[in-house]
DONUBA-225154 format. One record per residue: chain; residue in one letter; z, y, x of N, C-alpha, C in turn. Coordinates in steps of 0.2 Angstrom, whole numbers, plus 5000, padded with zeros to 4 digits. Layout:
<rs>
(A A (Z Y X) (Z Y X) (Z Y X))
...
</rs>
This chain:
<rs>
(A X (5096 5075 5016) (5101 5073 5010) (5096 5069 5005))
(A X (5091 5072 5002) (5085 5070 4998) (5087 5061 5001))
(A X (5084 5060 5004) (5081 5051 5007) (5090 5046 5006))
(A X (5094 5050 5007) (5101 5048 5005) (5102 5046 4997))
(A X (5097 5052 4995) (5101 5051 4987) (5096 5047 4984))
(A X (5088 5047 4988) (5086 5042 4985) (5085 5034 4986))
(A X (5089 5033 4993) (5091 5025 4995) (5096 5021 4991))
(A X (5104 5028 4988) (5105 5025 4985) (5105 5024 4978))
(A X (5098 5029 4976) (5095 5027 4969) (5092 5019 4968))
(A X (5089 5019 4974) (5086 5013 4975) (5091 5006 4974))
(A X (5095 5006 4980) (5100 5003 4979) (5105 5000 4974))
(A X (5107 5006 4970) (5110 5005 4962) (5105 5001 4955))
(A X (5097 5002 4958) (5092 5000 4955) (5095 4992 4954))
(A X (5091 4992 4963) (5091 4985 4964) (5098 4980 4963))
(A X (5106 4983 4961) (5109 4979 4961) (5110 4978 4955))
(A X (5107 4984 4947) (5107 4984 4942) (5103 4978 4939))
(A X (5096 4977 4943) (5092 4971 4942) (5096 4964 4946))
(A X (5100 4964 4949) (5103 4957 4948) (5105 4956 4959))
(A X (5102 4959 4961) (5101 4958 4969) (5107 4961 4972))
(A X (5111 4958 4977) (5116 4959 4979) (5118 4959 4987))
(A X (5111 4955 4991) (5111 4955 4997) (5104 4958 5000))
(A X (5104 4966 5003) (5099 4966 5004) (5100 4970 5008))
(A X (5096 4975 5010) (5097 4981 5014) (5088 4984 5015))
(A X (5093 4990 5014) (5084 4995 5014) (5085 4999 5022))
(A X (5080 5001 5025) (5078 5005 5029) (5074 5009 5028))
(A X (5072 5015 5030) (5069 5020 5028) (5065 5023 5032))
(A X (5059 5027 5035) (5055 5027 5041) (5053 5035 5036))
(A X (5053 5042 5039) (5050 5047 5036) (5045 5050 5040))
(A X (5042 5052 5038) (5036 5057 5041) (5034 5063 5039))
(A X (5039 5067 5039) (5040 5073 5036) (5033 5078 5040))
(A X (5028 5077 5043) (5020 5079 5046) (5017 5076 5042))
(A X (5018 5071 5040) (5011 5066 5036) (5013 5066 5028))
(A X (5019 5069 5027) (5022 5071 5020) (5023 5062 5017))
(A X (5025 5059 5021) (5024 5051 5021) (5032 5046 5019))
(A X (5035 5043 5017) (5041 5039 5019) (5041 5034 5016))
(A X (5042 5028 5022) (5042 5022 5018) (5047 5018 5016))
(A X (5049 5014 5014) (5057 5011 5011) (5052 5002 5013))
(A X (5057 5000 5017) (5057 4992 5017) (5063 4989 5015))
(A X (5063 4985 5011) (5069 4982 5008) (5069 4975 5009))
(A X (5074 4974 5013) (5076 4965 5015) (5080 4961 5009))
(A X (5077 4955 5008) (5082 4951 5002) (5084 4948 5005))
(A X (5090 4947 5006) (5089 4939 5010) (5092 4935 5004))
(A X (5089 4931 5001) (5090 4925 4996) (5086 4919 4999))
(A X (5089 4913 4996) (5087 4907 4998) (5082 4903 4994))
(A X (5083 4908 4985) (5077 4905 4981) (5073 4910 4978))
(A X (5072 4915 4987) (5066 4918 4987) (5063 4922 4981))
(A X (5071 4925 4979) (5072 4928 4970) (5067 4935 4975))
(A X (5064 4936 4978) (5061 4944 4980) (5052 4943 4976))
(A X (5052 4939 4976) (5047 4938 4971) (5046 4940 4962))
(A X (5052 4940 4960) (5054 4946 4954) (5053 4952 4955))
(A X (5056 4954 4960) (5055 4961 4962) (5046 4963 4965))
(A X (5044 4960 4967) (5037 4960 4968) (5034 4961 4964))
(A X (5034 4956 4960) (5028 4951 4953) (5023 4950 4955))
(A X (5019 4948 4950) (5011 4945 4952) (5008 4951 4956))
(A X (5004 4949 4959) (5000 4952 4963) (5002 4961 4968))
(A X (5008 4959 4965) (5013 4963 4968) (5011 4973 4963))
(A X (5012 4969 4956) (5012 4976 4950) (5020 4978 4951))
(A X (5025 4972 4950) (5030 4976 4949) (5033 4981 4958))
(A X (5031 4976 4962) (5031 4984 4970) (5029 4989 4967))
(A X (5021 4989 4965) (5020 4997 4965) (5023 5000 4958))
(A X (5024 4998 4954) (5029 5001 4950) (5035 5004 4952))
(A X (5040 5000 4956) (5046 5005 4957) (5044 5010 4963))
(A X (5038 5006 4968) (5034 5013 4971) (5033 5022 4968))
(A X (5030 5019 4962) (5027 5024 4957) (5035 5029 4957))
(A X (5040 5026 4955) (5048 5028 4951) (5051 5031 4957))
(A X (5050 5027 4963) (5051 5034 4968) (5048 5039 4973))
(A X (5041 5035 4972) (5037 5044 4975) (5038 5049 4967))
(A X (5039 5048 4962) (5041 5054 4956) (5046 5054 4958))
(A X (5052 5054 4960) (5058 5054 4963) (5057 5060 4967))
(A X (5055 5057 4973) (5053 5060 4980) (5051 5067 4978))
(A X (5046 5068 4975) (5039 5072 4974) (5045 5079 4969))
(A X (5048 5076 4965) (5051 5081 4961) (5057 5083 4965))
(A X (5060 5079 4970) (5066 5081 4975) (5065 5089 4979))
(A X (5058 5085 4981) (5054 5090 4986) (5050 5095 4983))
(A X (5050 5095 4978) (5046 5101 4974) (5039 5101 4977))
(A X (5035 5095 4979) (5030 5094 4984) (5025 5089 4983))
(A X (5020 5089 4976) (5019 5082 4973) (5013 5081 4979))
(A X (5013 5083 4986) (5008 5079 4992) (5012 5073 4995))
(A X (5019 5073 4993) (5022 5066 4996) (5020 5060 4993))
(A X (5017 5054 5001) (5017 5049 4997) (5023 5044 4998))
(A X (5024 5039 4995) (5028 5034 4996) (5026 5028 4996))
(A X (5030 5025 5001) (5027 5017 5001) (5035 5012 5002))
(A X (5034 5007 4997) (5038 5002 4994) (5036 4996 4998))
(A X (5039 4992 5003) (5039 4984 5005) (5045 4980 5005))
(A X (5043 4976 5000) (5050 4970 5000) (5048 4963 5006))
(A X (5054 4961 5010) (5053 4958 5013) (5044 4957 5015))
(A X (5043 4961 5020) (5037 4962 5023) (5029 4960 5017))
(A X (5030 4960 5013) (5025 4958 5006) (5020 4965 5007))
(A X (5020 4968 5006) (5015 4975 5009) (5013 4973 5017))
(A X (5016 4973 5021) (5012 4973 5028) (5008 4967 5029))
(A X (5011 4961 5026) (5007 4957 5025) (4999 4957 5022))
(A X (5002 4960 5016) (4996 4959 5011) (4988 4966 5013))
(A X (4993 4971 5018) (4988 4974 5022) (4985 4974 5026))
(A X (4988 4968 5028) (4984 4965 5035) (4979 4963 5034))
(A X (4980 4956 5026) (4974 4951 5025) (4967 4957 5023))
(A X (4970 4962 5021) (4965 4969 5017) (4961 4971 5023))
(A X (4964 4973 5029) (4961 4975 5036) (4956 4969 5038))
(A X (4959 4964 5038) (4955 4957 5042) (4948 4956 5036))
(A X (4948 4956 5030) (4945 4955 5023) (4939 4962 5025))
(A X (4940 4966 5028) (4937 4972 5029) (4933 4971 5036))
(A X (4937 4970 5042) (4932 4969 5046) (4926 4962 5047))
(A X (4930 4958 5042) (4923 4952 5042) (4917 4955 5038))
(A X (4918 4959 5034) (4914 4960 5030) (4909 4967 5034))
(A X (4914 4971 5036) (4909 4975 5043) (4905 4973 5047))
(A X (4909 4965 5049) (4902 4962 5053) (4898 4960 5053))
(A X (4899 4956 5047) (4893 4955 5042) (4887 4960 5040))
(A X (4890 4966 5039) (4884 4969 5037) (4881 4974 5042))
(A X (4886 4978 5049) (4881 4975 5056) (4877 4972 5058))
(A X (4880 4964 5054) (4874 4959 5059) (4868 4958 5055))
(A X (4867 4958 5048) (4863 4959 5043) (4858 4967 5044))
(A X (4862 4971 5043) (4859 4977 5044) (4860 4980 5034))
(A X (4862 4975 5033) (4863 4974 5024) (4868 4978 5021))
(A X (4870 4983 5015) (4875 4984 5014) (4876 4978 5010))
(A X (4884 4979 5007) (4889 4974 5005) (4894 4979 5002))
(A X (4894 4977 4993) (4898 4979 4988) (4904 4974 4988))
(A X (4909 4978 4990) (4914 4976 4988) (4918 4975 4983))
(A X (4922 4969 4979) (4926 4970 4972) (4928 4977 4969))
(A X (4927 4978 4966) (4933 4986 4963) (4941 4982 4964))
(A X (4943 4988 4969) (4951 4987 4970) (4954 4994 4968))
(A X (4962 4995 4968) (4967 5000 4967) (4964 5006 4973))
(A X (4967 5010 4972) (4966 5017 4976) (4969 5016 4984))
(A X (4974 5013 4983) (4978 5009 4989) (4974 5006 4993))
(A X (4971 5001 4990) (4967 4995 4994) (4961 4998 4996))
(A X (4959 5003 4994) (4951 5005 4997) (4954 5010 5001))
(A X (4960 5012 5002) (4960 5019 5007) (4962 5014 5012))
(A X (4966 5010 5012) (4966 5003 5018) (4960 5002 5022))
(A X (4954 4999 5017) (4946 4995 5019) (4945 5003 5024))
(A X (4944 5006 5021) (4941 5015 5021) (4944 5014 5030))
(A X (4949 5015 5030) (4952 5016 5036) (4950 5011 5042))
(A X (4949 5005 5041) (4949 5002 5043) (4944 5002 5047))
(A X (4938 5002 5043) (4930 5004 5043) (4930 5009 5048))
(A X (4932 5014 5045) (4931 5021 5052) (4933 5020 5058))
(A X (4935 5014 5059) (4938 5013 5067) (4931 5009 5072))
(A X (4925 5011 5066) (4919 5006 5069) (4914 5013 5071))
(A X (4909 5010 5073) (4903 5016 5074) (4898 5013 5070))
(A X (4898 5008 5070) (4889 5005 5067) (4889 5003 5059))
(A X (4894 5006 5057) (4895 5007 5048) (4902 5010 5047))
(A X (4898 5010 5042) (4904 5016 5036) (4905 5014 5028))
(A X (4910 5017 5025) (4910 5016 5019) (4910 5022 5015))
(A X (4906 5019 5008) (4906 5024 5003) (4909 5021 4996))
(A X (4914 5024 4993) (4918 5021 4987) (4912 5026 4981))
(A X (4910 5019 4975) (4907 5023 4969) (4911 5020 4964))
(A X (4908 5021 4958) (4910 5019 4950) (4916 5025 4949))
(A X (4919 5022 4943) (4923 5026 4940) (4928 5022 4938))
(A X (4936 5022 4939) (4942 5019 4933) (4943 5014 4938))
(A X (4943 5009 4933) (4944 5000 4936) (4937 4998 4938))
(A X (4933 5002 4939) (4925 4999 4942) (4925 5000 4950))
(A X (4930 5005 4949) (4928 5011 4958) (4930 5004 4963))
(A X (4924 5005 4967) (4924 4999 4972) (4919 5003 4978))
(A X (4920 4999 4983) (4917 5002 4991) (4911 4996 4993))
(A X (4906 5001 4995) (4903 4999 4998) (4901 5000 5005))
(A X (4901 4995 5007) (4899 4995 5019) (4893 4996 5019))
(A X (4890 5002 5023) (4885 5003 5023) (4883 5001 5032))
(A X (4875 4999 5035) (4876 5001 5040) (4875 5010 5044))
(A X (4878 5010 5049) (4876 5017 5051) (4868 5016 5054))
(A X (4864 5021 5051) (4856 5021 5053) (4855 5024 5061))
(A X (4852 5022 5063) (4847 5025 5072) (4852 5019 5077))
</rs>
């Protein structure tokens, strides 16, 4: 019932802010304490970019509003939640994976590590993961705050 009462929280949300054709689906993983909510707009003047914003702050904002939702339903704050409006998250994760393994083979083929920009928590656990799918490097995240950035290292021997 939870995922019900939060669909149509979402929903009430999204029609409070002005959107009237859309539809959300929902994907849970009640082992990985995980659920995600993909929401379709279908507009013509591609009004889903309000709901996004720059660099996609307002996503994770309503993200934030419902894993506290989620997290407070289930008395469980290990749920995460993930927010995609018309495919803008799977997109923008891709280009993070692709962005990631160039940057692996670079520093395998060098032998050289490679400091990465400081990104969100988000996007280094993306890189992180991505990385681990290799043997001849790995990644280590340092700094602190808005500094915290990851660095490719190669794997030695």
């Amino acid at each position: 019932m939870e995922m019900m009462e939060i669909k149509n929280y979402l929903e009430n949300l999204l029609q409070t802010i002005g959107f009237n054709d859309f539809e959300i689906e929902i994907q849970e993983n009640p082992e990985e304490r995980f659920v995600r909510f993909m929401v379709k707009i279908d507009s013509q003047d591609d009004s889903s970019g309000i709901l996004i914003g720059k660099g996609g702050e307002n996503l994770w904002a309503f993200e934030l509003i419902l894993r506290n939702l989620l997290q407070k339903m289930k008395k469980d704050s290990s749920w995460r939640v993930s927010l995609d409006v018309n495919n803008y998250r799977t997109i923008y994760e891709e280009k993070l994976r692709e962005f990631a393994r160039k940057a692996a083979y670079q520093v395998a083929l060098t032998k050289k590590a490679m400091e990465l920009p400081p990104m969100k928590a988000k996007d280094r656990r993306v890189i992180h993961l991505e990385i681990s799918l290799r043997s001849d490097v790995f990644t280590e995240s340092v700094g602190e705050g808005q500094e915290r950035h990851i660095i490719i290292k190669p794997q030695e021997g």
